[in-house]
DSSP file (Angstrom, degrees, kcal/mol; ACC not computed):
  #  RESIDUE AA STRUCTURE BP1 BP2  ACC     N-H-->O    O-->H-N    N-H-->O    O-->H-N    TCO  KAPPA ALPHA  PHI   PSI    X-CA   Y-CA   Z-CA
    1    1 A X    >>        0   0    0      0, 0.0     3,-1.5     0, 0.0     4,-1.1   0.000 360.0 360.0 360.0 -33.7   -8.8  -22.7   10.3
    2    2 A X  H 3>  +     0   0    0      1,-0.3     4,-2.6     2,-0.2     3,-0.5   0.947 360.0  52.8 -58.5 -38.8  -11.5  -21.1    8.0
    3    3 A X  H 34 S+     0   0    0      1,-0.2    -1,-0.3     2,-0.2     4,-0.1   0.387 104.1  46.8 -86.1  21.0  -11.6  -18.2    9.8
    4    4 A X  H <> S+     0   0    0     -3,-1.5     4,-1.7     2,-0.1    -1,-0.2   0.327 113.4  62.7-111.6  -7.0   -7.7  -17.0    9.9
    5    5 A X  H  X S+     0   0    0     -4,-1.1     4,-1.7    -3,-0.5     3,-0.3   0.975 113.8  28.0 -52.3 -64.7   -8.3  -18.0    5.9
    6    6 A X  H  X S+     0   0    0     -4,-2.6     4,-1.3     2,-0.2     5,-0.2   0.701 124.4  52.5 -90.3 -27.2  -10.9  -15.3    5.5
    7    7 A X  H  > S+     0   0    0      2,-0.2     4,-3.5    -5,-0.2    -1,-0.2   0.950 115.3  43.6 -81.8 -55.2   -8.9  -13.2    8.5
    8    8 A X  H  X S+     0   0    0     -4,-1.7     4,-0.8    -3,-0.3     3,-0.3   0.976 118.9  39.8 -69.3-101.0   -5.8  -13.7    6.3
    9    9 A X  H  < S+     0   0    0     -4,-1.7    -1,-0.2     1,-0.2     4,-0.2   0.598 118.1  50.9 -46.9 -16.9   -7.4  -12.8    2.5
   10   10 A X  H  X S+     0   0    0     -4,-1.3     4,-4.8    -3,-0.2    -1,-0.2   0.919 100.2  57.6 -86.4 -40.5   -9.5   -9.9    3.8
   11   11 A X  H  X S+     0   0    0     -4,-3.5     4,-3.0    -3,-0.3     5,-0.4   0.895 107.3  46.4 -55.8 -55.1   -6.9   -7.6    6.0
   12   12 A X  H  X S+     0   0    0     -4,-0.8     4,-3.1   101,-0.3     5,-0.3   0.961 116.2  45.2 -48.8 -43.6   -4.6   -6.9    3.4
   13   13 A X  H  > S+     0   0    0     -4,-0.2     4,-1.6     2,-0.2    -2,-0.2   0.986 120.7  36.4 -71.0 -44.5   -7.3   -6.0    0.9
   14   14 A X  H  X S+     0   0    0     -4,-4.8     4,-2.9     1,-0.2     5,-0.2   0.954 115.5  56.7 -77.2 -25.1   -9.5   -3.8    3.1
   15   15 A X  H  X S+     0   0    0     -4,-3.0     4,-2.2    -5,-0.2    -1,-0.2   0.956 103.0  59.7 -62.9 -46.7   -6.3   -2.3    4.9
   16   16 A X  H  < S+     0   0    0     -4,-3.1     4,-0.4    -5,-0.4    -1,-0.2   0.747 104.5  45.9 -63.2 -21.7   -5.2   -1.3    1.4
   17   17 A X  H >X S+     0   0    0     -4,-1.6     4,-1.6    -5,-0.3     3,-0.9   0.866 107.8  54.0 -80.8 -42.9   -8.0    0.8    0.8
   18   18 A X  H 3X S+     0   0    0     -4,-2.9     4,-2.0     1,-0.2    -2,-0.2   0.928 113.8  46.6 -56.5 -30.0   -8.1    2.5    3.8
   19   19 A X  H 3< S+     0   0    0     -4,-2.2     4,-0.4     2,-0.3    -1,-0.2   0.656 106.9  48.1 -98.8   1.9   -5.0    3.2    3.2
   20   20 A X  H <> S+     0   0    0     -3,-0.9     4,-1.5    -4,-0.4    -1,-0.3   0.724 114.0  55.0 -83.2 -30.4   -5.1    4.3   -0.3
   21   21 A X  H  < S+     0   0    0     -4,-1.6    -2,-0.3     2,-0.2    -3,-0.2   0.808 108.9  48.2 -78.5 -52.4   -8.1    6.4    1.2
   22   22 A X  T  < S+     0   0    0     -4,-2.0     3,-0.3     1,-0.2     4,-0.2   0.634 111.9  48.9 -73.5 -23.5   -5.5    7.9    4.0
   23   23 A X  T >4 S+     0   0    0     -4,-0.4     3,-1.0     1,-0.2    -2,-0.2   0.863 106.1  60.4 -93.6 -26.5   -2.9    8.8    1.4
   24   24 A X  T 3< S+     0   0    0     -4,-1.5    -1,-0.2     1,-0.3    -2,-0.2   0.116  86.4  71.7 -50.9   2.1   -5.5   10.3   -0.5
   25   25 A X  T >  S+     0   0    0     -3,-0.3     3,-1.5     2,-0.1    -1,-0.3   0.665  88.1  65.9 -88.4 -31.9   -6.3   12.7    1.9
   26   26 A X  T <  S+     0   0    0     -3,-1.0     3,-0.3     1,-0.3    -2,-0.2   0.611  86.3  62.7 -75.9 -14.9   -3.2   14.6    1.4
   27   27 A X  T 3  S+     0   0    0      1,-0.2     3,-0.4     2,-0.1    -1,-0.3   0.264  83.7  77.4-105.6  25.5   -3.7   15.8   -1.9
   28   28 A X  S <  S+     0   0    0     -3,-1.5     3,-0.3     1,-0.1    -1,-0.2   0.347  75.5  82.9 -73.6   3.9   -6.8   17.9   -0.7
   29   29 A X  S    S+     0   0    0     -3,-0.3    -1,-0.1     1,-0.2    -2,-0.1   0.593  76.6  73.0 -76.8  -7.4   -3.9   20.1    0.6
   30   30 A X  S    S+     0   0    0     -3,-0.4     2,-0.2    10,-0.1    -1,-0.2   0.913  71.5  88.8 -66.7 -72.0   -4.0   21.4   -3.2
   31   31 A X        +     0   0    0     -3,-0.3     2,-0.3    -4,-0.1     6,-0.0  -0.266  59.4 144.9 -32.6  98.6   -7.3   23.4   -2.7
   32   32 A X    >   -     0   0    0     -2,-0.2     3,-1.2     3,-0.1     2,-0.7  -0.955  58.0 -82.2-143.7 166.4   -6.2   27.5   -1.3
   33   33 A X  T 3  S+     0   0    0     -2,-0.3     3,-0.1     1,-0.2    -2,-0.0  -0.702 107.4  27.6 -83.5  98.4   -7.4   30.5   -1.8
   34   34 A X  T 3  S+     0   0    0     -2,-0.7     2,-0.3     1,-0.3    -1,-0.2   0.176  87.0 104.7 131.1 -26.2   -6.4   32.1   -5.1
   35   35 A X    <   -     0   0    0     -3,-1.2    -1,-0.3     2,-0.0    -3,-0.1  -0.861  68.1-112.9-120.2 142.1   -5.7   29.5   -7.2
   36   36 A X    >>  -     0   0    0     -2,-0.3     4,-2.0     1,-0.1     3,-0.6  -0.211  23.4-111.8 -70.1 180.0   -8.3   28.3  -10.2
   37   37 A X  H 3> S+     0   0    0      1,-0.2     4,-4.6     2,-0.2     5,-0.3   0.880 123.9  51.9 -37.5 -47.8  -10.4   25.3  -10.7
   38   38 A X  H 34 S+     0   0    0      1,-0.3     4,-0.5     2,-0.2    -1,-0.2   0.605 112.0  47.5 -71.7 -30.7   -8.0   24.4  -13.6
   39   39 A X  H <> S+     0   0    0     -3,-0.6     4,-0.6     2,-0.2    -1,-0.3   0.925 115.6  40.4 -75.8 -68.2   -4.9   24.8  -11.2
   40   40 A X  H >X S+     0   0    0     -4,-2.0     4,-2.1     1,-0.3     3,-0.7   0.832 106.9  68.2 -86.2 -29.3   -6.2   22.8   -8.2
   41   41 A X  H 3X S+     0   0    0     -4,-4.6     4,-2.5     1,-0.2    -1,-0.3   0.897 114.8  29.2 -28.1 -52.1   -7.7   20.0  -10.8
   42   42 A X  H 3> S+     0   0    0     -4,-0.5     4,-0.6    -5,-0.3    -2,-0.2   0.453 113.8  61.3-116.3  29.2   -4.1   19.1  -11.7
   43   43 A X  H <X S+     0   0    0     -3,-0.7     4,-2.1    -4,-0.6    -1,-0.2   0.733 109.7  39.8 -61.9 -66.2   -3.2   20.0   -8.6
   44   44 A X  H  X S+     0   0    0     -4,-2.1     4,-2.8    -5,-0.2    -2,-0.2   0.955 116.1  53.3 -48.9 -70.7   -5.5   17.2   -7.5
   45   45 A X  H  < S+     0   0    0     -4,-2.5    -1,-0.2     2,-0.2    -3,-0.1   0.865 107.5  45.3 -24.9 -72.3   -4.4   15.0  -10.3
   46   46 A X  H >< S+     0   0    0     -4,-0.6     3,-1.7     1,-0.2     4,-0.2   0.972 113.9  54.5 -52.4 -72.0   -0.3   15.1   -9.7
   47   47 A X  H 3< S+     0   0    0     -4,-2.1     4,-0.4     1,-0.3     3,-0.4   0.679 107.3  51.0  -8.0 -49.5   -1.0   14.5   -5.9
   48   48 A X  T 3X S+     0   0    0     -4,-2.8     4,-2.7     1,-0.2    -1,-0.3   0.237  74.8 100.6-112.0  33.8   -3.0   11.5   -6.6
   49   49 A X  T <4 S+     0   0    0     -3,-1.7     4,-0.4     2,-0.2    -1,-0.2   0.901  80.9  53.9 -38.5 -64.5   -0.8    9.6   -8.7
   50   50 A X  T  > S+     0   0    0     -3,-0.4     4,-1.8     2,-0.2    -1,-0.2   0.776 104.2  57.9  -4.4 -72.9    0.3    7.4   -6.1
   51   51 A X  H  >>S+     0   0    0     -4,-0.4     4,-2.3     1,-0.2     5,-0.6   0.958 106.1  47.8 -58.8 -62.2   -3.0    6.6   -5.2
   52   52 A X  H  <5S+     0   0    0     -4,-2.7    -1,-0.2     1,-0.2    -2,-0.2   0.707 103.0  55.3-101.4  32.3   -3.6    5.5   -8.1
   53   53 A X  H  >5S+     0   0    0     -4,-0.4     4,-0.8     2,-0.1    -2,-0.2   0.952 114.1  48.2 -61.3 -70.8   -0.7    3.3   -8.8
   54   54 A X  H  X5S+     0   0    0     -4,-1.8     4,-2.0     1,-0.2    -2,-0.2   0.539 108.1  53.3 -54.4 -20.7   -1.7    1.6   -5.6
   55   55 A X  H  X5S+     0   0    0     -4,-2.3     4,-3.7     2,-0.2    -1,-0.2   0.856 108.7  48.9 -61.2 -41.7   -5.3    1.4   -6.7
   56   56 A X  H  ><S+     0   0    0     -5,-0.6     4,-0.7     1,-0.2     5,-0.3   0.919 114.0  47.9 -70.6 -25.6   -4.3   -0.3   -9.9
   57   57 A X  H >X S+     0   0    0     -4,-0.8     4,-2.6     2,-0.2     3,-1.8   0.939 108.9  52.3 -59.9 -48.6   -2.1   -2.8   -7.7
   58   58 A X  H 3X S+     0   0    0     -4,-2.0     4,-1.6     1,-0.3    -1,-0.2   0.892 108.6  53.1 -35.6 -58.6   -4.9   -3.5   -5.2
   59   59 A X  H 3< S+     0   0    0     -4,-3.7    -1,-0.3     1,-0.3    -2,-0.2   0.773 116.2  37.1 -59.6 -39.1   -7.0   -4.3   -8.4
   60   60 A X  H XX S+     0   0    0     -3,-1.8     4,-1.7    -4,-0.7     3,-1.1   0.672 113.2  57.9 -94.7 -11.7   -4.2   -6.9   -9.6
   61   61 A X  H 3< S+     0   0    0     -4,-2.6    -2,-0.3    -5,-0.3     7,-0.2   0.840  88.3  83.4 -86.3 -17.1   -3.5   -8.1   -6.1
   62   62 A X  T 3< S+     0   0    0     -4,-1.6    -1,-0.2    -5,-0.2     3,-0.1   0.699 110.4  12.2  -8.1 -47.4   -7.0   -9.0   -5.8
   63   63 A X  T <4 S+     0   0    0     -3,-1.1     2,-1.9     1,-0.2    -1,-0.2   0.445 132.8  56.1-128.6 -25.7   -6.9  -12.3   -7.4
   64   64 A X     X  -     0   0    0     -4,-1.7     4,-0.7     1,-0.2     3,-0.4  -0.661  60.5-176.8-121.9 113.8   -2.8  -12.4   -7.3
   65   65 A X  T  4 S+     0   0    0     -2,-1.9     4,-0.5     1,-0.2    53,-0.4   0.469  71.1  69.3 -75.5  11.2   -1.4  -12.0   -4.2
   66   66 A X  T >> S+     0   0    0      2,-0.2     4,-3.1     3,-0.1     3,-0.7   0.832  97.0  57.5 -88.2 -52.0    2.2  -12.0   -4.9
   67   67 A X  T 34 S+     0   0    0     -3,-0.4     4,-0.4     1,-0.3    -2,-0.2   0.524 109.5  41.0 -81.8 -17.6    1.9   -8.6   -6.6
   68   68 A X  T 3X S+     0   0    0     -4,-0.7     4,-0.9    -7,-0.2    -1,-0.3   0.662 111.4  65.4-110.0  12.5    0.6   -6.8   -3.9
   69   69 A X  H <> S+     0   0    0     -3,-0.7     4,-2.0    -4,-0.5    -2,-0.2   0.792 118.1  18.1 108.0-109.0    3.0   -8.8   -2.1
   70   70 A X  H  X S+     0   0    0     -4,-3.1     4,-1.7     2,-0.2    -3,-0.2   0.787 122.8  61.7 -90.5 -28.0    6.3   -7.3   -3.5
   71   71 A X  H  > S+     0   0    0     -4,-0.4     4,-1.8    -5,-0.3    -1,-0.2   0.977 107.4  49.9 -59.9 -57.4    4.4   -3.8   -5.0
   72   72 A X  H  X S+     0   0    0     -4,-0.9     4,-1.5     2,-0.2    -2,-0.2   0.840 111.2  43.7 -59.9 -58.1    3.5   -3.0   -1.4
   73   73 A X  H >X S+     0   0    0     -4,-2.0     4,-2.2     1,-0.2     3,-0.9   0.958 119.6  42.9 -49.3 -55.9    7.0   -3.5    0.3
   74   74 A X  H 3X S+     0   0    0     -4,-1.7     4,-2.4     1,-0.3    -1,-0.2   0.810 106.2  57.7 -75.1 -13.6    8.7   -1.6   -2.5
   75   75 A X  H 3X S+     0   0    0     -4,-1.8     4,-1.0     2,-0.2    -1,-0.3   0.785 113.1  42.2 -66.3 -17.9    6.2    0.9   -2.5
   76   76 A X  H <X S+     0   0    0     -4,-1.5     4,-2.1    -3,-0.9    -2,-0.2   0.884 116.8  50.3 -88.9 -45.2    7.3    1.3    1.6
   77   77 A X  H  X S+     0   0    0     -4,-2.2     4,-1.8     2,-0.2    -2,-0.2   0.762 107.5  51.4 -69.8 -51.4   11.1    1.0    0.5
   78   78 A X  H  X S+     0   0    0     -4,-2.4     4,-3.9    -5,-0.2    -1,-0.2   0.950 107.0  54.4 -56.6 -55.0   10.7    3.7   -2.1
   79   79 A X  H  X S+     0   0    0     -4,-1.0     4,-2.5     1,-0.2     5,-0.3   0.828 113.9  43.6 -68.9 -28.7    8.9    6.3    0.6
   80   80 A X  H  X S+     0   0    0     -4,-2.1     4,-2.6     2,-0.2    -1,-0.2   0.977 102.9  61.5 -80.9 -32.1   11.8    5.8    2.6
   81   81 A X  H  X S+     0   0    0     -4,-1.8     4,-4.1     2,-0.2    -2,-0.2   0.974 112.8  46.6  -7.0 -81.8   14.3    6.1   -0.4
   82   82 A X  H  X S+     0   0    0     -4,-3.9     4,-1.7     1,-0.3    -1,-0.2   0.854 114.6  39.4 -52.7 -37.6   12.7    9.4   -0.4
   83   83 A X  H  X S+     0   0    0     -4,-2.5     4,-1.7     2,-0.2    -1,-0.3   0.779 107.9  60.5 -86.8 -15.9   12.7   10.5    3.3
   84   84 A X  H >X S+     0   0    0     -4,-2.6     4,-1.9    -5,-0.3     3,-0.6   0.992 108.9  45.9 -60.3 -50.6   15.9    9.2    3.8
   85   85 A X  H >< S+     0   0    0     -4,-4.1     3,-1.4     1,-0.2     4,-0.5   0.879 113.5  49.3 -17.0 -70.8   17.0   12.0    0.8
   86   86 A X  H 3X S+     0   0    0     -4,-1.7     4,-3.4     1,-0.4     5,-0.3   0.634 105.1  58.3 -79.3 -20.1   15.0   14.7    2.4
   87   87 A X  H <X S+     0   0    0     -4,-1.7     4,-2.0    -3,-0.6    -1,-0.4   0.867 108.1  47.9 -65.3 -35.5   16.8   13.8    5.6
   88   88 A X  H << S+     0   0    0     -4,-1.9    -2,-0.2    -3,-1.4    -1,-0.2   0.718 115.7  39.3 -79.1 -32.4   19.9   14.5    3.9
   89   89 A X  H  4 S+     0   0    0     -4,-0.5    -1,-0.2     2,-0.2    -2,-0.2   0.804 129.4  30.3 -83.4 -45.8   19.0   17.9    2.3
   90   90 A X  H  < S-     0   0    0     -4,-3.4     2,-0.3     1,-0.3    -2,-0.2   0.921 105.1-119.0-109.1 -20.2   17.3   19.1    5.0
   91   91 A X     <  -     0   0    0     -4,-2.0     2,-0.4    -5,-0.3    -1,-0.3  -0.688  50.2 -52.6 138.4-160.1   18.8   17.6    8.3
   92   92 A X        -     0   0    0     -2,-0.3     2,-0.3    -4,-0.1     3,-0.1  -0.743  47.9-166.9 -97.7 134.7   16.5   14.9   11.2
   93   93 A X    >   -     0   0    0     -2,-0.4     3,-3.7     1,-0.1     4,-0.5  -0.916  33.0-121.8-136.8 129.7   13.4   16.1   12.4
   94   94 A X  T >  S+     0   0    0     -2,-0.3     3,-1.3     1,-0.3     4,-0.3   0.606 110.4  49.5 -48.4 -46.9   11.8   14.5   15.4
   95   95 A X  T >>>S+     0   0    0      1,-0.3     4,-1.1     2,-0.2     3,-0.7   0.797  84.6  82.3 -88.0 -13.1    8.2   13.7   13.0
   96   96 A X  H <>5S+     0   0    0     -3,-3.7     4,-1.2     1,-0.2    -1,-0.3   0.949  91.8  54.9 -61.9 -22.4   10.1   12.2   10.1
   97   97 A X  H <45S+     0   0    0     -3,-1.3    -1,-0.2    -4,-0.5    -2,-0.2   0.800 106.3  50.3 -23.7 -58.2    9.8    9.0   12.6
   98   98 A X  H X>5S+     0   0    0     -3,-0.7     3,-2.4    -4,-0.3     4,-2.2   0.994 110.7  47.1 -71.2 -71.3    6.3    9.5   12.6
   99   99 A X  H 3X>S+     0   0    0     -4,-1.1     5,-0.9     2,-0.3     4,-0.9   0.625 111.6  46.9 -15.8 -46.8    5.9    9.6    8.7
  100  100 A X  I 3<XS+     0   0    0     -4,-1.2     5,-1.0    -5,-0.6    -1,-0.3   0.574 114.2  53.4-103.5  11.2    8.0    6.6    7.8
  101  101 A X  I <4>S+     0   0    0     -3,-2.4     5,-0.6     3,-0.2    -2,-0.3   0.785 114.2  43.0 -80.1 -74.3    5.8    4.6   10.8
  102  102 A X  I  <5S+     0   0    0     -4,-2.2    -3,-0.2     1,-0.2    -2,-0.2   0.684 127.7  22.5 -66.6 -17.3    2.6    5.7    9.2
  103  103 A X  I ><5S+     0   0    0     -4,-0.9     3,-0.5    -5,-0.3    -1,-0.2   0.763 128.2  32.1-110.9 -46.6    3.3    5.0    5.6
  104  104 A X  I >><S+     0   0    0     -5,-0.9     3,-3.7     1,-0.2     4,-1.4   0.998 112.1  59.1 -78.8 -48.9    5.8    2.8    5.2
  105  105 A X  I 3><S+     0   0    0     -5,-1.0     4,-0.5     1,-0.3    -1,-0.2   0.486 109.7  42.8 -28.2 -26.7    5.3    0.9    7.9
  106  106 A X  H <4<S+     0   0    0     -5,-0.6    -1,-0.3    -3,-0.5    -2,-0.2  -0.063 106.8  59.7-115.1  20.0    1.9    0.0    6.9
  107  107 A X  H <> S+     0   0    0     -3,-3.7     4,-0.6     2,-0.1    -2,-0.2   0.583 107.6  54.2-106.0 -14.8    2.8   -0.5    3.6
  108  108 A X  H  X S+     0   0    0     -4,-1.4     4,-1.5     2,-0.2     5,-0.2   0.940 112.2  36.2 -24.2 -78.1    5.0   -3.0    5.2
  109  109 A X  H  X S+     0   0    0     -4,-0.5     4,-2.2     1,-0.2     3,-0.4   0.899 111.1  60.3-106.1 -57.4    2.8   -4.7    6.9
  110  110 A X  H  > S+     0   0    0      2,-0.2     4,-2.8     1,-0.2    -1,-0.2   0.997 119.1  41.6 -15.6 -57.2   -0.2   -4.3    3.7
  111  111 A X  H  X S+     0   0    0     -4,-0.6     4,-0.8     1,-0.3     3,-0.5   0.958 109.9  53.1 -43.0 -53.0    2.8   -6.3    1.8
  112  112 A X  H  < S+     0   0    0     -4,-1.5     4,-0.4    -3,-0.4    -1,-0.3   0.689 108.5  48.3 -73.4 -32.8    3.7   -8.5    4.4
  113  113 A X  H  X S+     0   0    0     -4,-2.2     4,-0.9    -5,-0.2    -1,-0.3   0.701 111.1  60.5 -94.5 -13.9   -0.3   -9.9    4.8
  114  114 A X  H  X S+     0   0    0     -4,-2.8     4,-1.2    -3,-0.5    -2,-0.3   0.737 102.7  42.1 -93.3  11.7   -0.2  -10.2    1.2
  115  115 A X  H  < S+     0   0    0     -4,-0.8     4,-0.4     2,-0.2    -1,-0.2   0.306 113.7  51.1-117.9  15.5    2.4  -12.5    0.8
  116  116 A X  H >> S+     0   0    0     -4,-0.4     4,-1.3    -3,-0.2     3,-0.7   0.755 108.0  50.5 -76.9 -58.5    1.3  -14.7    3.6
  117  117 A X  H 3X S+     0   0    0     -4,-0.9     4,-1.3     1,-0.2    -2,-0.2   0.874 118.0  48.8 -48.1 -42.7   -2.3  -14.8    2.2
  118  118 A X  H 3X S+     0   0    0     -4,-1.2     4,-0.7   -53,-0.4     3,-0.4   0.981 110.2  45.7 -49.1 -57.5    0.1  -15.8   -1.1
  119  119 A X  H <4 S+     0   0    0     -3,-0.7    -2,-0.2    -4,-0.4    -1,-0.1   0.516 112.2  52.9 -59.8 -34.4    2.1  -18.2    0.7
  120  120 A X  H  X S+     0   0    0     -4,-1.3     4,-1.8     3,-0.1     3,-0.3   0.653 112.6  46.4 -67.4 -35.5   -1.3  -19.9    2.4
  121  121 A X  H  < S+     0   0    0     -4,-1.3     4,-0.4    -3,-0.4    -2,-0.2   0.442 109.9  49.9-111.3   2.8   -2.8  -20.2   -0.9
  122  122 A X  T  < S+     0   0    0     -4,-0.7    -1,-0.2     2,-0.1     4,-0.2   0.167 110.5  51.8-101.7  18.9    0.2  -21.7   -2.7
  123  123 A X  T  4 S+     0   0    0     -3,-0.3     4,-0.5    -5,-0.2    -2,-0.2   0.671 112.0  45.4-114.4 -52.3    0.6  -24.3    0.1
  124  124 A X  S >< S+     0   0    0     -4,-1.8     3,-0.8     2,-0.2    -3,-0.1   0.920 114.4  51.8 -60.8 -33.6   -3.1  -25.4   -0.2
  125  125 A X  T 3  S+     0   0    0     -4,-0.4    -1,-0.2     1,-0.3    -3,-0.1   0.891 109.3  46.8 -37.0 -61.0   -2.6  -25.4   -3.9
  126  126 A X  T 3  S+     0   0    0     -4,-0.2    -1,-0.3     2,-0.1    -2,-0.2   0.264  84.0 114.7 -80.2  -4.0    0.4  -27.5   -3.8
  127  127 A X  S <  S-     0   0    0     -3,-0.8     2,-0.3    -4,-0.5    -2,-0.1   0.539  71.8-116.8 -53.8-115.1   -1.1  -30.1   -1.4
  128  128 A X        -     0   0    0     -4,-0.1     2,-0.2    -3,-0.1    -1,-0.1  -0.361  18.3-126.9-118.5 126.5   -1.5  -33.5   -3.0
  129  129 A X        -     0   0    0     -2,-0.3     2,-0.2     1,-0.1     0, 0.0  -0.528  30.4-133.5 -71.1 144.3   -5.3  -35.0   -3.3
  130  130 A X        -     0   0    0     -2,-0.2     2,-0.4     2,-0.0    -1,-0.1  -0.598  27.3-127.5 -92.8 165.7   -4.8  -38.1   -1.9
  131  131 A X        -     0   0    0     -2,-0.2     2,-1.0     1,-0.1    -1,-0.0  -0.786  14.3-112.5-121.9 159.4   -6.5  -40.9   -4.1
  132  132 A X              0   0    0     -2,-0.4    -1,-0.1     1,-0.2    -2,-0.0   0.331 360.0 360.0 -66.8  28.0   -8.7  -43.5   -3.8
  133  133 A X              0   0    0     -2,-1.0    -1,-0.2     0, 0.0    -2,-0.0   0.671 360.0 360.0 -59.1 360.0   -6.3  -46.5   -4.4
């Protein structure tokens, strides 16, 4: 039992960095040839907004699992918000599949491991000590 405890409290947290780490990869797309420091700085910047939305949730989902939880989902529910849009402006293409697998989907599933790891630790919580009567 200890160990789907620890299995359970670790995956979401270290999955959420990797994947704050993966989304963060995309605003090196900022950096071309031509443009100044001062340009590709808030280049850099705008790009990683996201990221660090999700950082600051990580940080409070840390100790309260609820919040990364329900941040995580809607952060997956928002990105589709948005490709559903772009589907609309610009018509279906085959990868936009791929794209709302690889982000939302594992913002899904980030969400979804914290609000079991919530759900485990308000159940132990809520247990009754039994007493010595």
């Amino acid at each position: 039992m200890k160990k789907i405890n620890q299995f359970i409290y670790w995956t979401p947290r270290i999955l959420s960095i990797i994947f704050i780490l993966f989304l963060t990869l995309f605003s090196l797309d900022v950096f071309e040839p031509g443009i100044s420091l001062k340009q590709a700085l808030l280049g850099l910047l705008i790009h990683n907004i996201p990221t660090l939305v999700l950082l600051a949730i990580v940080i409070i989902s840390w100790r309260h699992e609820i919040v990364g939880g329900i941040a995580f989902i809607l952060a997956g529910t928002f990105y589709l918000a948005t490709l559903i849009k772009t589907i609309t402006d610009t018509g279906f293409q085959w990868y936009y599949l791929s794209w709302a697998i690889q982000i939302s989907g594992i913002a899904f599933f980030i969400g979804i491991l914290f609000l079991i790891g919530w759900l485990k630790k308000k159940k132990l919580t809520n247990q009754k000590i039994p007493s010595n009567n």
